[in-house]
N, C-alpha and C positions, 0 to 999 in steps of 0.2 A: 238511506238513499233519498232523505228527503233536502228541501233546500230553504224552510224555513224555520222559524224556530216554533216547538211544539207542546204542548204542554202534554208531560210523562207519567203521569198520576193514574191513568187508568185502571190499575190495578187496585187503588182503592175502593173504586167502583165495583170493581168483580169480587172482589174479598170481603166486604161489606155487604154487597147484596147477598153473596151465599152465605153469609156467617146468620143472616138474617132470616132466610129461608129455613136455613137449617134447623137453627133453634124453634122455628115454632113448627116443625118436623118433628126432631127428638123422641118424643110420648110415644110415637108408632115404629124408633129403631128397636128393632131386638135383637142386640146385640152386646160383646162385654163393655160394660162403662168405661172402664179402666183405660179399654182400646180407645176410642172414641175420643175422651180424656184428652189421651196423647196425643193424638195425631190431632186436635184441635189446636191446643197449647204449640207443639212446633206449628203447627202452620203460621200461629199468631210471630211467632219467632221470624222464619219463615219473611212473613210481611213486613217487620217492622226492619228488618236488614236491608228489604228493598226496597222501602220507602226513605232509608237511609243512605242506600245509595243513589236514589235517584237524586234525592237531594244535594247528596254533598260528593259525590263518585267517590266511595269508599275502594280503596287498594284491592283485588284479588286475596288477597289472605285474610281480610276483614271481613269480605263477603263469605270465606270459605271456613271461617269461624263459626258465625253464625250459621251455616249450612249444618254443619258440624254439630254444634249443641242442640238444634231441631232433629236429627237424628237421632242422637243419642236420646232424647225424648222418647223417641218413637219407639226404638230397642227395646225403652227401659218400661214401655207400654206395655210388651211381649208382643208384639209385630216384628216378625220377621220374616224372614227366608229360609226356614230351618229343613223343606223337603221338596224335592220336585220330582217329575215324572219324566224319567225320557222313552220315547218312544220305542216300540216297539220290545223294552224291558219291563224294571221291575222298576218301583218306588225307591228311591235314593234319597239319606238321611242325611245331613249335615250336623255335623258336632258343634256345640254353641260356637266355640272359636274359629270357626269358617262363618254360620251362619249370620253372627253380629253385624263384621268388618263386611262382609258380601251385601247385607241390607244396604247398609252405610254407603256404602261403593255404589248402588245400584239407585238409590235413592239422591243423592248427591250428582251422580252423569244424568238420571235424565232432569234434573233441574235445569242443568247449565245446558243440556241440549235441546230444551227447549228457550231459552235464552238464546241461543246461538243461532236459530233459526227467525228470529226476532228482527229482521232485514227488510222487509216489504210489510204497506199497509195491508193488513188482513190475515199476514199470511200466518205469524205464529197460532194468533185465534183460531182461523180455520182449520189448519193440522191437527190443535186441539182439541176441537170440536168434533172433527172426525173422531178422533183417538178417544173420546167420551162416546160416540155414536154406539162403535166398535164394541167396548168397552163395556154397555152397559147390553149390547146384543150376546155378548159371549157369556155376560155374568144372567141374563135371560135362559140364555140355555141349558148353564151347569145348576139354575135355582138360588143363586146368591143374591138374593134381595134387597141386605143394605147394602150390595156396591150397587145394583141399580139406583137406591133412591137418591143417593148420597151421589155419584153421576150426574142423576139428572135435573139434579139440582143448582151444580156447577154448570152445566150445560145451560140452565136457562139464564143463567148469569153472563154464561163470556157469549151466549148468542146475542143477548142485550148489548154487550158491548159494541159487537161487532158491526153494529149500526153505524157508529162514529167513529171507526176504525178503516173499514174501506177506501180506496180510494176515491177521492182525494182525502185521507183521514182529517180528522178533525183533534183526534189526541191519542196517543199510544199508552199501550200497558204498561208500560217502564218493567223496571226488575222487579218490582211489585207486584206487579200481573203474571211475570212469564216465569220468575222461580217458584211463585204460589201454582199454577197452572200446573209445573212441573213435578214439584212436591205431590199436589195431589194425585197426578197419574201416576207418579212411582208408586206410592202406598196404597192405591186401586189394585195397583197390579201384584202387590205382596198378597193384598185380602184375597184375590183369587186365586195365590198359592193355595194359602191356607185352608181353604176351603171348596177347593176343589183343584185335588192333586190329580186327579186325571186326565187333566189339561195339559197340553205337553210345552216346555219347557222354553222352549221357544216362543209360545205366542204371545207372551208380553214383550216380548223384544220385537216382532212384528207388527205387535200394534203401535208400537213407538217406532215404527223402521225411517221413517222421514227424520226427524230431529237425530236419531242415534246415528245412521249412516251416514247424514253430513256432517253429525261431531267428527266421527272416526275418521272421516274423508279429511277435511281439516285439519284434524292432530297431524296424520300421516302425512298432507303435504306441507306444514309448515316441520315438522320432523326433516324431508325428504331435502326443505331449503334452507337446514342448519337456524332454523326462529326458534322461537319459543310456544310449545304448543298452545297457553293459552293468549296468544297474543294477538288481538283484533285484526283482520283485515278485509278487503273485498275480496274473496275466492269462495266465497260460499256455493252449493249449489244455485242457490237460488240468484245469485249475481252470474255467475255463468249462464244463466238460460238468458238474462238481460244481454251482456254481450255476443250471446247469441243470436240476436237478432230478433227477440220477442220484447214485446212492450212490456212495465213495472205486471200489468193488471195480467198480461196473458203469463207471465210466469208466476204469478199465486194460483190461475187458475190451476196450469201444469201441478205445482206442487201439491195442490190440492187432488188431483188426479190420481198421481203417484201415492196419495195418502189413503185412497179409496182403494185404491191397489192393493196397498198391506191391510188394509183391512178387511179385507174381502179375504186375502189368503189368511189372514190370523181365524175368521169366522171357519171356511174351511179346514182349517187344520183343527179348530176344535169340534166341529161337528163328525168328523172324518181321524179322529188322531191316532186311531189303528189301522188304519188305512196304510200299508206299505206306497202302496203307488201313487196315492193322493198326495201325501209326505212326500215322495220323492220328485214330484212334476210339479208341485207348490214350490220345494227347494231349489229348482234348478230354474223357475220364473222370477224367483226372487234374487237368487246369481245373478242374473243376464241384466237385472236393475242394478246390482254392485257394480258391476263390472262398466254398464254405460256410462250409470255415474262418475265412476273414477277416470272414465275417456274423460268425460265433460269438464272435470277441474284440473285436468294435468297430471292425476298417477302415474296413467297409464298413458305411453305416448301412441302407442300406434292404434288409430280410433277405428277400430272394425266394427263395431255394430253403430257408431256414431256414421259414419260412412254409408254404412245400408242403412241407416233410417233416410238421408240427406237422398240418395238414390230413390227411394221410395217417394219421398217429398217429390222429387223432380220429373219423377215418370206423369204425377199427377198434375 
């Protein structure tokens, strides 16, 4: 939504300053090499697709190659998805031939949906940013220490950024920032499978719930209007809260809001994730945001809670 021309490069800034951090890191990961390895090598992958598309806007299927072989890196690291825990059960295993195509699948959506949310200065960073806050509060909790360091490392990279990203930006992360960004929360949130399966099952999809709900809200209404799900348009959340009547800046902040939101119930649900009743008034605060949302871009036509919030607005 901006209206002049920009330079798109910023993610070699944020992929550069962590690759840099990191390494003189390293000596204090304890952790398997092999892992590490991998998920370093795709990310380089990873970045040099979207340094390729910023430069030259490579087709969807090109991008989605490269996405692809960055994966299969990562797979072939032994990062996976192989067990989760659902609540108030037992531990559930996955047989290699689910858990691969499942990494793959899981790794691959939150890329592009962190991409997709890529619409206002600040805002992809900031949801990111949170989603690393989140992220490294939970992995505090359950004692996983390289996703802490490895977070927080990232974290002090895109908060760097985000100096010259704000509005009025100065330059954007291009696809080089926001599929690396993306990459890395996905594979944060595999390591916390792995290593702490007591964590239920759900709450990497709650840390991610901004980016992943407005993918989904999007697939389903360009679905809903015979398009093509992945094909560009203004209907994003975050353009609706704009023709809503809020200014660029008040709707990052909103989004930003909403991201504190889910991550606030992702920390609760791991602090609490036997909790019956924590679990179930978490899930149904987390409903009542699907549901606004999809009033908000045209799902759902008849806007009831959009309605009483607007009533609410007006009494004040």
């Amino acid at each position: 939504m901006h209206h002049s021309i920009m330079p798109r490069l910023g993610g070699v800034a944020i992929f550069s300053s962590f690759m840099i951090a990191l390494l003189l890191l390293l000596p204090w990961f304890h952790m398997d090499k092999s892992t590490i390895a991998g998920i370093l090598l795709a990310a380089l992958i990873i970045e040099i697709t979207g340094i390729l598309d910023d430069k030259y806007t490579l087709s969807a299927k090109w991008k989605a190659l490269g996405q692809f072989i960055a994966t299969l890196v990562v797979v072939g690291s032994g990062l996976t998805i192989d067990q989760i825990h659902i609540p108030f059960g037992n531990d559930f295993f996955f047989p290699v031939w689910i858990s691969i195509p499942l990494t793959m699948f899981w790794i691959m959506g939150v890329i592009n949906a962190v991409n997709w949310i890529d619409g206002l200065d600040g805002l992809a960073g900031g949801v990111s940013a949170i989603a690393l806050i989140t992220t490294i509060i939970i992995a505090l909790i359950t004692g996983n220490l390289p996703v802490v360091l490895l977070c927080s490392v990232l974290l002090g990279s895109l908060v760097g950024f985000l100096f010259f990203n704000f509005e009025p930006a100065r330059i954007f992360m291009g696809e080089s920032g926001s599929a690396f960004i993306g990459f890395f929360l996905a594979t944060m949130s595999i390591m916390g499978f792995k290593q702490a399966v007591f964590v239920s099952f759900i709450i990497p999809i709650v840390i991610m719930g901004v980016p992943l709900f407005d993918t989904l809200l999007a697939m389903t209404r360009r679905w809903l209007n015979h398009k093509p799900v992945y094909l560009a348009d203004r209907g994003h959340l975050h353009h609706n809260l704009v023709d809503y009547g809020l200014t660029k800046k008040q709707a990052v902040y909103v989004m930003y809001g909403i991201s504190c939101f889910f991550g606030a119930c992702a920390i609760i649900l791991t602090k609490a994730s036997e909790s019956q009743v924590t679990t179930v008034c978490v899930m149904i605060l987390i409903s009542l945001f699907v549901v606004a949302a999809a009033e908000l871009v045209g799902i759902i036509k008849k806007k009831r809670i959009l309605m009483r919030f607007q009533q609410i607005r007006s009494k004040r």
